[in-house]
C-alpha positions in Angstrom: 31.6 -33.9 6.4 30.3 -33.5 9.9 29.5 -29.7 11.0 29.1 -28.6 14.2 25.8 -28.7 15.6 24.1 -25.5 17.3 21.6 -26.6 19.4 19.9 -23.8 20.1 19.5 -23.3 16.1 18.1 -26.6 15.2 16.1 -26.1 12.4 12.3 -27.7 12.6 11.6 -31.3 11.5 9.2 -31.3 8.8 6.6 -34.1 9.5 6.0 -36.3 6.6 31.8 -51.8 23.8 33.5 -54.7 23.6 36.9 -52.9 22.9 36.4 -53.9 19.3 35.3 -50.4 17.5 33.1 -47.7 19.0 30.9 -48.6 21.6 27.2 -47.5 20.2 24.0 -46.8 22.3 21.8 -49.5 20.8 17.6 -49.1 21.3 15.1 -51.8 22.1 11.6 -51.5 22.4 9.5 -51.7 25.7 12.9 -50.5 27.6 13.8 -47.2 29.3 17.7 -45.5 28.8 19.1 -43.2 30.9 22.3 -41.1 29.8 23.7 -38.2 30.6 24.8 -36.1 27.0 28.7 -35.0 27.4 30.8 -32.9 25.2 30.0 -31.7 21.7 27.8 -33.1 18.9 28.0 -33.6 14.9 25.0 -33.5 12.3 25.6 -35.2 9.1 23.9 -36.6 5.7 23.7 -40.6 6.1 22.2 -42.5 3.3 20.9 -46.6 4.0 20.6 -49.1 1.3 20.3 -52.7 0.6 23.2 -53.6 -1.9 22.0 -56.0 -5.2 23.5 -59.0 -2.4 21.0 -58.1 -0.1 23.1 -56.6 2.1 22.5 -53.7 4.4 25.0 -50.6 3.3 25.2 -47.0 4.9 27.7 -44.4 4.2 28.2 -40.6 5.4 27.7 -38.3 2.5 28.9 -34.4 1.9 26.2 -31.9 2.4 27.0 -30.3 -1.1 27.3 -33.6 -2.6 24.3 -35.9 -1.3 21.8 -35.1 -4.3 24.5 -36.0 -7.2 25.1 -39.2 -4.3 21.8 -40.5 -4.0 21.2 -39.9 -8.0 24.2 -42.3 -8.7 23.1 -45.5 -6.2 19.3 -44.9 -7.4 20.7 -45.5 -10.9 23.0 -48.8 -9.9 21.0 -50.5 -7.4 17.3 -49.6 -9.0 16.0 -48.1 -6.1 15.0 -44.4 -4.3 17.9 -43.5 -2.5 17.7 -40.5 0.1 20.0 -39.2 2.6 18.8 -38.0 5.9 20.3 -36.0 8.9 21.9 -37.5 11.7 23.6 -36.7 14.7 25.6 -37.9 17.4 27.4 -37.1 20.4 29.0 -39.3 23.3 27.1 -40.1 25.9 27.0 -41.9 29.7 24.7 -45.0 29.6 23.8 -44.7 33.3 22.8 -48.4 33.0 26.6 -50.0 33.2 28.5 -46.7 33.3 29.8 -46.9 30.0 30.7 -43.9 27.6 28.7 -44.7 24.5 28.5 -43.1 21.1 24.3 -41.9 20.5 23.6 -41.6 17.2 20.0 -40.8 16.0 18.2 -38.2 13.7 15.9 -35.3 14.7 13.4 -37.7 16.3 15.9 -37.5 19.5 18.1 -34.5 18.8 15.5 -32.0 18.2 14.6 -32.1 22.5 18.0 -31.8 22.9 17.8 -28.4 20.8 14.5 -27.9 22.9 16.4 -27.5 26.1 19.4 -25.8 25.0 17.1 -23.0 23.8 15.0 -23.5 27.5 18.5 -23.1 29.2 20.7 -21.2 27.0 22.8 -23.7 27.6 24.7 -26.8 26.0 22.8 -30.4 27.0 26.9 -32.1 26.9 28.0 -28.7 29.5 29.0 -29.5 33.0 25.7 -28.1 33.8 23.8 -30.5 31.9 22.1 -33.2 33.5 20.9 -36.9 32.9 18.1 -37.8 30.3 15.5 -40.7 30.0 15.0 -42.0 26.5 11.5 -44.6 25.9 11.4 -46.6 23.2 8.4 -47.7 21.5 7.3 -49.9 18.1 9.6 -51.3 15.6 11.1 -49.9 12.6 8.9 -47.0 11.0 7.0 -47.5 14.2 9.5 -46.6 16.4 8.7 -43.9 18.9 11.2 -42.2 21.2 9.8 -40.2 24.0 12.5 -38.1 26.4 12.8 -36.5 29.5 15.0 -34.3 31.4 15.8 -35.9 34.8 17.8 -33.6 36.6 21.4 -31.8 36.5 24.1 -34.0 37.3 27.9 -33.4 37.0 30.4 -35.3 35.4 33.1 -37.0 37.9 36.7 -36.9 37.4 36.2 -40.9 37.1 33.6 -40.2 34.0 36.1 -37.8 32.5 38.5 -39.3 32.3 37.0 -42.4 30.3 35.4 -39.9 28.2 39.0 -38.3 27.5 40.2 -41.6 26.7 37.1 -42.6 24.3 37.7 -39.1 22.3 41.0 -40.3 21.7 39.9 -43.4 20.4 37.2 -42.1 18.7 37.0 -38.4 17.5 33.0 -37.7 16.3 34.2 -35.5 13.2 37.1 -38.5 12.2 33.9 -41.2 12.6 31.6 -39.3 10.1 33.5 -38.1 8.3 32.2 -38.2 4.4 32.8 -40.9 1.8 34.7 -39.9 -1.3 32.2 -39.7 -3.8 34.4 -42.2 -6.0 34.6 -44.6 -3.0 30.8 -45.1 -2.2 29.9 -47.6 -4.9 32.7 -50.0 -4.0 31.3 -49.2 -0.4 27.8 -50.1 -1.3 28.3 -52.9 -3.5 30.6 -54.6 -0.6 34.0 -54.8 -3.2 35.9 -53.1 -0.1 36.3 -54.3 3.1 36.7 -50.9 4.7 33.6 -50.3 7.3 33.2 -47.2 9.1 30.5 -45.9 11.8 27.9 -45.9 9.4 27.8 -49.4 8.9 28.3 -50.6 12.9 25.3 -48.0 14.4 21.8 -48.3 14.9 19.8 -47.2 11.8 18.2 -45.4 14.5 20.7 -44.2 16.6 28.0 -32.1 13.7 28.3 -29.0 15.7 30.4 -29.4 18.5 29.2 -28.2 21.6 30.8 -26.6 24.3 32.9 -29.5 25.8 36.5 -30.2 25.8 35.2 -33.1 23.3 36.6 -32.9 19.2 39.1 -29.9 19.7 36.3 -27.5 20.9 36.4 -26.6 24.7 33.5 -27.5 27.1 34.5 -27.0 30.7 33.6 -29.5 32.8 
């Protein structure tokens, strides 16, 4: 299940829309995004996979349950199986305006948690402020590097739309956790059922303080 995520606790990495569904901050490289982070956050256990078809698979797993998980689709499919920490929060793509869902692991999170600690503060607060975001390389070459612009506050006009998107799409009800006797039918493709995992960037939960997921952040 996702868990609320405290920033200012992150714990260290160690090195080694269309109207059709959520609306997803997807990453190119060579370009530059600029959001501004609003409301809370989630961290969860995702694990990706390519099915015996060929096809790519990726399902939300329970904390307590991801080792017992990844044992069972390494024995089916033949393969190492692992599942890593995500997050993601909504966010305000300053490029069209839109209220996007980010959804990334420590690479990108982790100077979130940076400048919480900084500010003693919440990046998603009303006294948060926009970000830029730099992508680099392809796949396992893929380099984020991010900077705090400058405080900016959310409009009534921004949220609003972000009111409306929670209601469309709560963070904790989008990853939430498989049931452990649904993720082979989920990985093999014999359901049709698709969730978050499956529509988000393999690149891109503690809720912070935000009126976002039934936890208040004043705006």
């Amino acid at each position: 299940m996702a868990i609320q995520v405290d920033f200012q606790n992150m714990p260290e990495r160690k090195m080694g829309g269309n109207g059709q569904g959520p609306n997803y901050l997807k990453f190119e490289a060579g370009k530059t995004y600029r959001i501004r982070p609003v409301g809370g956050a989630v961290e969860f256990f995702k694990i990706f996979v390519r099915n015996k078809k060929g096809e790519f698979r990726s399902i939300v797993v329970d904390a307590d349950e991801k080792e017992s998980v990844c044992q069972m689709i390494s024995k089916e499919l033949g393969q190492d199986v692992k599942a890593d920490p995500r997050y993601a929060m909504h966010v305000i793509h300053r490029d069209d305006g839109q209220i996007k869902i980010l959804e990334a692991g420590p690479s990108i999170f982790e100077n979130f948690g940076t400048w919480a600690k900084a500010n003693d503060d919440h990046p998603g607060s009303k006294t948060g402020g926009d970000w830029v975001i730099e992508v680099t390389g392809e796949k396992l070459q893929r380099r984020y590097k991010m900077s705090f612009l400058k405080q900016a506050l959310v409009t009534a006009e921004e949220k609003a739309l972000l009111d409306e998107k929670k209601e469309q799409y709560s963070l904790k009800a989008l990853y939430s956790s498989c049931p452990t006797d649904e993720v082979m039918d989920r990985i093999t493709g014999e359901t049709s059922k698709k969730g978050p995992d499956d529509n988000a960037s393999a690149d891109s939960s503690t809720d912070i303080d935000i009126d976002v997921d039934g936890d208040d952040v004043d705006f």
